[in-house]
C-alpha positions in Angstrom: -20.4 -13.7 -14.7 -21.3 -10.4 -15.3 -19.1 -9.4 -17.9 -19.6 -12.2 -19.6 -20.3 -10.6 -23.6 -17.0 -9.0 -23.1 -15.5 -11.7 -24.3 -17.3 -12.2 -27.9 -15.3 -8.9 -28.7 -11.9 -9.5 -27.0 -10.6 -13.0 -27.4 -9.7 -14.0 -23.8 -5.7 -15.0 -25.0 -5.8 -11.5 -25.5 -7.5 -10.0 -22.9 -6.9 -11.6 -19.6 -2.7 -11.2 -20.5 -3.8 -7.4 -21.3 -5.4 -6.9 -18.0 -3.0 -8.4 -15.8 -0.2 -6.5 -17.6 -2.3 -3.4 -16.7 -2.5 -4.2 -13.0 1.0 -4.4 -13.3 2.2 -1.4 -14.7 -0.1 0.4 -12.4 1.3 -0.9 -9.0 4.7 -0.2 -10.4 3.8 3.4 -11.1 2.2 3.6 -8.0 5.5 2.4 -6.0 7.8 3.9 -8.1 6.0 7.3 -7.0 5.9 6.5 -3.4 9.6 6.1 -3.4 9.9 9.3 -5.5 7.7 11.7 -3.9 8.3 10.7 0.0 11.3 10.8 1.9 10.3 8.0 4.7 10.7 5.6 2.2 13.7 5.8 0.8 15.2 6.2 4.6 12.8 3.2 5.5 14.0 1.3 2.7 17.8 1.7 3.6 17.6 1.0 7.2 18.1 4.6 8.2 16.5 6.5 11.5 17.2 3.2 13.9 15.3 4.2 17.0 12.1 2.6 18.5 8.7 4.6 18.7 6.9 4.2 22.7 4.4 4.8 23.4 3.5 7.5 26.0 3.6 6.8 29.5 -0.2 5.8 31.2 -1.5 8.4 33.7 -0.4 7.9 37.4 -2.2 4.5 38.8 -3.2 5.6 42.5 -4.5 9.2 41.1 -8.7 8.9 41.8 -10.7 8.7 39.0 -13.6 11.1 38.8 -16.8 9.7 38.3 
């Protein structure tokens, strides 16, 4: 383990909890802006805009291809 001496300065009962709080908070934050900041979200999130992307149509099939 790399970090290995961390833990003779933080007791792991404290640190691992401490950590995975952190991760926590910081994907919350980072969603919580998403939804904020963007508009495609919130109208993704509430079922809005119901149409289906296509894709475009292929080229013509009998048209020669150039070599």
């Amino acid at each position: 383990m790399i970090y290995s001496k961390m833990w003779c300065v933080v007791k792991p009962a404290v640190g691992i909890p401490v950590f995975i709080a952190a991760v926590a908070i910081s994907s919350f934050s980072v969603h919580l802006a998403l939804t904020l900041n963007t508009t495609w979200v919130k109208t993704f999130l509430n079922g809005g805009s119901q149409t289906v992307a296509t894709a475009p149509a292929p080229a013509a099939a009998d048209a020669p291809v150039k070599k």
